[in-house]
C-alpha positions, 0 to 999 in steps of 0.5 A, spaced: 064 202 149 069 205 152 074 212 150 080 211 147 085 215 144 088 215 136 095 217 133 093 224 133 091 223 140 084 224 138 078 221 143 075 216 139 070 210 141 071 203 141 066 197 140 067 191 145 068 184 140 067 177 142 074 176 137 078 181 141 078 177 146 083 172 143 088 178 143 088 180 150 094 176 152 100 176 145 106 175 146 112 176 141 110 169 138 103 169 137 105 176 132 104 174 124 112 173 121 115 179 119 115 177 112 108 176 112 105 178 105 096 174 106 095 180 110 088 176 114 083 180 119 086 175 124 094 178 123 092 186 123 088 186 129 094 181 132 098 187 130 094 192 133 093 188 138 101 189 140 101 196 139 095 197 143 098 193 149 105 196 149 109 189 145 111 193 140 111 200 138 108 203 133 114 204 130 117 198 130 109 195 128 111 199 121 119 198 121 117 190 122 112 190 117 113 194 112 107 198 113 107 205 113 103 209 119 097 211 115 096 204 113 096 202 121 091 207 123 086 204 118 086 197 120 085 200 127 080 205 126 077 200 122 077 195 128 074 201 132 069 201 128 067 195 125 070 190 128 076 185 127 070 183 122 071 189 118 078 188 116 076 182 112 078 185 104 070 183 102 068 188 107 073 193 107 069 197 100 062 197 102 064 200 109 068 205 105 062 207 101 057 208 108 063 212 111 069 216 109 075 215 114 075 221 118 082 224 119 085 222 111 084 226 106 080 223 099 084 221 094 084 224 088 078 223 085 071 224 088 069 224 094 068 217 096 075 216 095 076 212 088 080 215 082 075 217 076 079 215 069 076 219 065 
């Protein structure tokens, strides 16, 4: 595991995977197009990536995306987490109900973060 550091400059640690090895070299081209709505593990983690690797910034990723900053840093806490793997939809709620995302405040609810409807 190496150190990195989050948005809020915060130290976190970084888990090495086999898939993130096919995001080392992107290029504008290989990035998800700007219009895109089926958002796959595979296009988050490329759009990480070029944040990650200065392609783009992370203002231009959520301009260019239409994502807003905390939506960002889920799919990249998630990435360091779990791995590229973990951004799949069918994994996102069982990861969540095993460890609250640290540094987002629950929503309103309780406090794994789901609306009660009562």
């Amino acid at each position: 595991m190496s150190a990195k550091e989050n948005i809020n400059g915060q130290a976190v640690r970084t888990r090495s995977d086999k898939a993130d090895s096919r995001f080392r070299h992107l290029s504008l081209d290989d990035l998800p197009p700007a219009n895109t709505q089926r958002w796959v593990a595979r296009r988050k983690a490329q759009v990480v990536a070029a944040v990650d690797q200065g392609l783009l910034t992370l203002d231009e990723a959520c301009r260019r995306y239409h994502l807003t900053v905390e939506e960002f840093e889920t799919w990249r806490i998630t990435i360091e987490r779990h791995g590229v793997r973990g951004l799949r939809v069918t994994r996102i709620q069982e990861y969540r109900t095993r460890e609250p995302m640290s540094g987002f405040p629950p929503k309103s609810g309780d406090v794994t973060g789901h609306s009660s409807t009562h």
